[in-house]
Residue, then its C-alpha position, 0 to 999 in steps of 0.5 A: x384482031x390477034x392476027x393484025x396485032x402479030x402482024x403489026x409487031x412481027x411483019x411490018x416494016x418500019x424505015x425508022x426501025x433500019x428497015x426491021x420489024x419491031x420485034x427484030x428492032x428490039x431484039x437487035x438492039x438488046x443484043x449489042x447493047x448486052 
């Protein structure tokens, strides 16, 4: 269960997210708008 949990945050892609993950989405989006 851990596993899909990493992979559903970490590794999936997500066209509404720019073609990111959720984790590189945050931390993208964090950094311009600090």
């Amino acid at each position: 269960m851990a596993s899909l949990v990493f992979y559903y945050n970490n590794e999936r892609i997500k066209i509404k997210l720019a073609g990111l993950s959720p984790v590189q989405y945050r931390t993208q989006t964090s950094q311009t708008a600090a």
